[in-house]
N, CA, C and O of each residue as an XYZ file, in Angstrom:
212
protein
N       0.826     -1.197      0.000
C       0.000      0.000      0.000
C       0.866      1.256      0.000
O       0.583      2.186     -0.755
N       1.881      1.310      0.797
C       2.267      2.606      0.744
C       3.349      2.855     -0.356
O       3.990      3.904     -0.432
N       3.487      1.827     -1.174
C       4.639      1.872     -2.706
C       3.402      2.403     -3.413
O       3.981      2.695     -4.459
N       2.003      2.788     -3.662
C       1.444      3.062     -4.416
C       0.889      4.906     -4.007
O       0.508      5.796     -4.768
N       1.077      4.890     -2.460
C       0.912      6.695     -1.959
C       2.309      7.297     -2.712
O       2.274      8.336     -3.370
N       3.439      6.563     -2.539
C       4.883      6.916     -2.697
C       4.696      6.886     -4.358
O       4.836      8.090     -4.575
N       4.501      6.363     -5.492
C       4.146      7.026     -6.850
C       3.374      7.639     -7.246
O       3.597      7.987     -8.406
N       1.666      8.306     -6.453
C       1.207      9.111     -6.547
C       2.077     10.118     -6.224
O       2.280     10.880     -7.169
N       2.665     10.387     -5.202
C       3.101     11.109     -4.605
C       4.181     11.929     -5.682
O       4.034     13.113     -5.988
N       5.370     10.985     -6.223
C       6.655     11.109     -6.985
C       5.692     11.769     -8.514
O       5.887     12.841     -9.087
N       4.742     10.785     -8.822
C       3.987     11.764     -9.883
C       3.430     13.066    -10.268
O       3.470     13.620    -11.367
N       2.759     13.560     -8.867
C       2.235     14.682     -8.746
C       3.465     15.740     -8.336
O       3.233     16.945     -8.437
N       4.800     15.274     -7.866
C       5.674     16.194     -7.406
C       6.340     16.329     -8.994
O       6.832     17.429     -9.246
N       6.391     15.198    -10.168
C       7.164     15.371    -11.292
C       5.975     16.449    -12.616
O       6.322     17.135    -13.577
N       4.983     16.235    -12.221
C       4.129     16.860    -13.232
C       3.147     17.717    -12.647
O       2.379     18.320    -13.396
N       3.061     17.860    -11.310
C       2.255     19.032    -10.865
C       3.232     20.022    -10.397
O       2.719     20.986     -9.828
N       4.636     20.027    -10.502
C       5.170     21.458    -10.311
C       5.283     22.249    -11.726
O       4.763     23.347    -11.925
N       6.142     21.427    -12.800
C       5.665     22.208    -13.952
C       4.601     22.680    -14.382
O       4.639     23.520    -15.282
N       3.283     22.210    -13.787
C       2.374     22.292    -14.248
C       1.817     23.520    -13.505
O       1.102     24.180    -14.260
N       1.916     24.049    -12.239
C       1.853     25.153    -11.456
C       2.986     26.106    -12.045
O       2.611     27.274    -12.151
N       4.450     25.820    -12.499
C       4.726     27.073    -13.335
C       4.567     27.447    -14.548
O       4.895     28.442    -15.194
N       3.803     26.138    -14.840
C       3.132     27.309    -16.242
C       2.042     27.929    -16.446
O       1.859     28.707    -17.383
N       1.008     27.558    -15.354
C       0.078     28.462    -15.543
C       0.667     29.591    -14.547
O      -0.179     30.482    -14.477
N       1.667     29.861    -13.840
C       1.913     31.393    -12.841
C       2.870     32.068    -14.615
O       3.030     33.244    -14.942
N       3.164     31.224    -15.131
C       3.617     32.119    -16.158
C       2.500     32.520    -17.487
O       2.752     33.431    -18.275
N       1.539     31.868    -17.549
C       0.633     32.207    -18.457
C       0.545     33.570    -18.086
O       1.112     34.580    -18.503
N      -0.504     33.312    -16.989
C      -1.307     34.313    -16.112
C       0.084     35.402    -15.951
O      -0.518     36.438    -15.667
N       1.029     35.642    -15.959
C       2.175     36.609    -15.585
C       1.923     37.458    -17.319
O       2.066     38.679    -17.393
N       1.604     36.743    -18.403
C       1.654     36.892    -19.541
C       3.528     36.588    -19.973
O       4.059     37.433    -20.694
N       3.982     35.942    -19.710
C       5.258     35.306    -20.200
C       5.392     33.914    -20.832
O       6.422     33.391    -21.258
N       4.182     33.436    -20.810
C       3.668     32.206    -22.005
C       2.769     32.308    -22.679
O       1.796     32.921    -22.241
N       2.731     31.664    -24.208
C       1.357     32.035    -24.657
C      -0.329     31.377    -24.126
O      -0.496     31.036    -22.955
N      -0.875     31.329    -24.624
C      -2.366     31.356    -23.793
C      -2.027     29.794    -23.877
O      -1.708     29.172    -22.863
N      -2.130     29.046    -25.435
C      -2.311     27.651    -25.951
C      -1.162     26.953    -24.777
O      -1.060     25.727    -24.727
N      -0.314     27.849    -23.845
C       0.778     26.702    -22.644
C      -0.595     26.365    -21.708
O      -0.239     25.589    -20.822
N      -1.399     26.539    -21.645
C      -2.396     26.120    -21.061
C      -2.926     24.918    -21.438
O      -3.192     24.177    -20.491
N      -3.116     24.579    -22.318
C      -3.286     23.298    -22.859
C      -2.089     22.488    -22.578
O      -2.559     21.426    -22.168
N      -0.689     22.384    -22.568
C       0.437     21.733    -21.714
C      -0.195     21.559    -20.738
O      -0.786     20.485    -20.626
N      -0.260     22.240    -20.023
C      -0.352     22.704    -18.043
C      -1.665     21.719    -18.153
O      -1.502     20.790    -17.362
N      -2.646     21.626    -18.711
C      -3.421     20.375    -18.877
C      -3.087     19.214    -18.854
O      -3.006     18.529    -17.835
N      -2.773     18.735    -20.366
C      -1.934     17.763    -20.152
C      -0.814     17.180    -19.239
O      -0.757     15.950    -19.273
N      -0.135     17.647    -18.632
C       0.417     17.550    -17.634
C      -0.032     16.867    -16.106
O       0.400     15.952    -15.404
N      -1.148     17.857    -16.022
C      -1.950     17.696    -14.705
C      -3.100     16.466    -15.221
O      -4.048     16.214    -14.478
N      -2.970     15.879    -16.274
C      -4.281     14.664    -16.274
C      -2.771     13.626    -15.825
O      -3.004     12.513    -15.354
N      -2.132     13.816    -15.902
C      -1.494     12.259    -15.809
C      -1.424     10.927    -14.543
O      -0.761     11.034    -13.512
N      -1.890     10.248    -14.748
C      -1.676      9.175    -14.033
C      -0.666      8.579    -13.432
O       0.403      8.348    -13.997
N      -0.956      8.252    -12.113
C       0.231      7.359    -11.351
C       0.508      6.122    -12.612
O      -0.345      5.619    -13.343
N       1.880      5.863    -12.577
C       1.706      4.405    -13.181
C       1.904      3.545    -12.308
O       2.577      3.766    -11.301
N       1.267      2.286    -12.610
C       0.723      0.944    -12.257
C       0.829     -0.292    -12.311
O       0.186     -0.816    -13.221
N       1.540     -1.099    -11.520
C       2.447     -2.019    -11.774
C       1.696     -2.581    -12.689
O       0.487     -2.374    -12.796
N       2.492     -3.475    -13.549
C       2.308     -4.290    -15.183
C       2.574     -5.492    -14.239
O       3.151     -5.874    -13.221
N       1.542     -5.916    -15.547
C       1.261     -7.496    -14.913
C       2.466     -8.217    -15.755
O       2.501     -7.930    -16.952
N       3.178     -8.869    -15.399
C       3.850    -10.054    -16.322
C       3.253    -11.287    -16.897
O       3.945    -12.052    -17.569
């Protein structure tokens, strides 16, 4: 159980910080609008999940 808090965790720290500086840079106007759609993509991503063999 807790190897699966520990890759939520490593996930949201690898793709929810970029994803918080690009929308403080949208909104700053130092990216264009469409980095918003990144900063999306980014923030849908999924923990990954052990594979079955």
């Amino acid at each position: 159980m807790a190897h699966k808090h520990r890759r939520a965790f490593v996930t949201a720290m690898i793709c929810g910080v970029p994803t918080w500086f690009t929308v403080q840079a949208v909104r700053a106007d130092n990216a264009p609008l469409w980095a918003y759609g990144a900063a999306a993509g980014l923030g849908g991503v999924a923990p990954s999940r052990k594979r079955r063999r």
